[in-house]
C-alpha positions as CSV (number, residue, x, y, z in Angstrom):
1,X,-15.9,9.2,-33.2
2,X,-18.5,6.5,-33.0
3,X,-17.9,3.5,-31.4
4,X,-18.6,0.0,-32.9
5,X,-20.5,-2.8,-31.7
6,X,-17.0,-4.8,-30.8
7,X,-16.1,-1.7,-29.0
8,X,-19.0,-1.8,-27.2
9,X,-18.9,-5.7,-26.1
10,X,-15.3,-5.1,-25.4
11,X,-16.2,-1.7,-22.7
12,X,-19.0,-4.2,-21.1
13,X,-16.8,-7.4,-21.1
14,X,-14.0,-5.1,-19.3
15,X,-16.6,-3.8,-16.8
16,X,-18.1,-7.4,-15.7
17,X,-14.6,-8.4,-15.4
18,X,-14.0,-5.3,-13.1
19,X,-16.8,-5.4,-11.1
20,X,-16.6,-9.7,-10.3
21,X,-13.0,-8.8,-9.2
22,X,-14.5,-6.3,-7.0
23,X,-16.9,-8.6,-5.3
24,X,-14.0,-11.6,-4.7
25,X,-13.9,-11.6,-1.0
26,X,-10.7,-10.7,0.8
27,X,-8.4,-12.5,3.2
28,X,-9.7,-10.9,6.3
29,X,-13.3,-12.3,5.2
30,X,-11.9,-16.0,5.4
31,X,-9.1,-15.9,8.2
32,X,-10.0,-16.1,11.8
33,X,-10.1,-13.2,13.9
34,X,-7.7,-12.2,16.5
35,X,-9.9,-13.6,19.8
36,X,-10.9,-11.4,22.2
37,X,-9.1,-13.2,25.2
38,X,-7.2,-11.1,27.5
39,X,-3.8,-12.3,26.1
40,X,-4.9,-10.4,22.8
41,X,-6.2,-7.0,24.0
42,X,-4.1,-4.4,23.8
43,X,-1.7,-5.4,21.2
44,X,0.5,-2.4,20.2
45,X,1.8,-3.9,17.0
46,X,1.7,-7.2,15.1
47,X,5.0,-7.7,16.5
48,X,3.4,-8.1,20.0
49,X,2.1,-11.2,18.0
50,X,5.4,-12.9,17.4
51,X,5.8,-13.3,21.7
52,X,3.6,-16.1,21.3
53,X,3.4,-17.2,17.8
54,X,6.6,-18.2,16.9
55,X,8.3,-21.9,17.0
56,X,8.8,-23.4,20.3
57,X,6.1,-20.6,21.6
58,X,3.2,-20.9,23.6
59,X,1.0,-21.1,20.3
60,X,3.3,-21.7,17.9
61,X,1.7,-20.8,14.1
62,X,0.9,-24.2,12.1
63,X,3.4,-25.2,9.2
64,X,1.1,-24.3,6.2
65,X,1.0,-20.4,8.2
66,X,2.9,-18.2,5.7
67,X,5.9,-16.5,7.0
68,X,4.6,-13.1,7.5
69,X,5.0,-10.6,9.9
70,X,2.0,-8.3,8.7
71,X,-0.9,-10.4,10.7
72,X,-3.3,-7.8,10.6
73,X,-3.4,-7.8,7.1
74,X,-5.4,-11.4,7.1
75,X,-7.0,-11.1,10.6
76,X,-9.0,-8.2,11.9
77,X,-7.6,-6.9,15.1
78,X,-9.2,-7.6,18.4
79,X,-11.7,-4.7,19.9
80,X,-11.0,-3.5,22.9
């Protein structure tokens, strides 16, 4: 089976597509990290974050935060 030229243009097209994807950066690249104050070291779980970052907390989340519970997904954890 030979391919065509379409064929071809259509494999590289698919590729570059593939590969700029690839290169997008993710949410962890933009987001803030988790500080590395004392309050933050040591978090078990991101539910250790909601003691603090919920409404009427110490630091509650801004309103434009989506409601999430999975904050390690967007921020990188703190480093002990």
């Amino acid at each position: 089976m030979r391919l065509r030229k379409a064929d071809w243009l259509f494999v590289c097209a698919a590729a570059l597509v593939v590969l700029s994807v690839s290169l997008l950066p993710s949410p962890r690249d933009r987001n803030p990290p988790v500080p590395h104050t004392p309050e933050h070291r040591g978090l078990a779980s991101e539910k250790d974050c909601l003691r603090c970052h919920h409404v009427g907390g110490t630091r509650p989340l801004p309103s434009r935060h989506p409601k999430r519970q999975d904050c390690w997904r967007c921020h990188k954890a703190a480093m002990d």
